[in-house]
N, C-alpha and C positions, 0 to 999 in steps of 0.2 A: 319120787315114785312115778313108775308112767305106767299107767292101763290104755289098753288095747281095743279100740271098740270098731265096728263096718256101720258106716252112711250110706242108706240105701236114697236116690231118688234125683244124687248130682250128675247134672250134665255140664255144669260148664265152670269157669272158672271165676264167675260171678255167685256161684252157688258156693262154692269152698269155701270163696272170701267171706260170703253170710254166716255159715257155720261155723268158721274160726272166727269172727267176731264174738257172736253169740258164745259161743263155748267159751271163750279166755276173760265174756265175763260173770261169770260164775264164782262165788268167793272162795279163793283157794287153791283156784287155777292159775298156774306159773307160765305156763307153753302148753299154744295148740300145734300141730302137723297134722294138715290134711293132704290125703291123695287121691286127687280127682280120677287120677289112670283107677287104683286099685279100690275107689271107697274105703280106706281104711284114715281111718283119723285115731292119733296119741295124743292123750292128755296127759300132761307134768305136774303136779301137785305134790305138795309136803307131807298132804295127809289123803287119805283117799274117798273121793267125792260122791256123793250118793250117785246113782244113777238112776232118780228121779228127775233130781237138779240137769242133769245131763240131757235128759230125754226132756226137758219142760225148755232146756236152752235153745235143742236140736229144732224142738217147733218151732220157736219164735224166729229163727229162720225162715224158716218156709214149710208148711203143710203136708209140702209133698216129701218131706224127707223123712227118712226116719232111723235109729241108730239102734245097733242090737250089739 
């Protein structure tokens, strides 16, 4: 399964790398794809992932970002 979610706050390509770190590890998550041009980030999972876990990943990144 993949959902759909927009990362607001990346500017560079060190930012991406943070959030697909953090996102892919989250229990359950298979594949991240982030895109710096569009903010759009895909997650892949078997089963479908709170989007709590998602938004508590997106911080641990970085502060300034944030996922809707």
């Amino acid at each position: 399964m993949i959902a759909n979610y927009t990362v607001s706050g990346m500017t560079c390509h060190h930012c991406a790398h943070a959030i697909t770190e953090e996102v892919s590890a989250v229990p359950g998550v298979t594949a991240v794809d982030v895109s710096l041009e569009t903010g759009a980030i895909a997650v892949t999972s078997e089963e479908p992932i709170d989007f709590d876990r998602l938004v508590e990943a997106v911080s641990e990144a970085g502060d300034k970002y944030s996922i809707a």
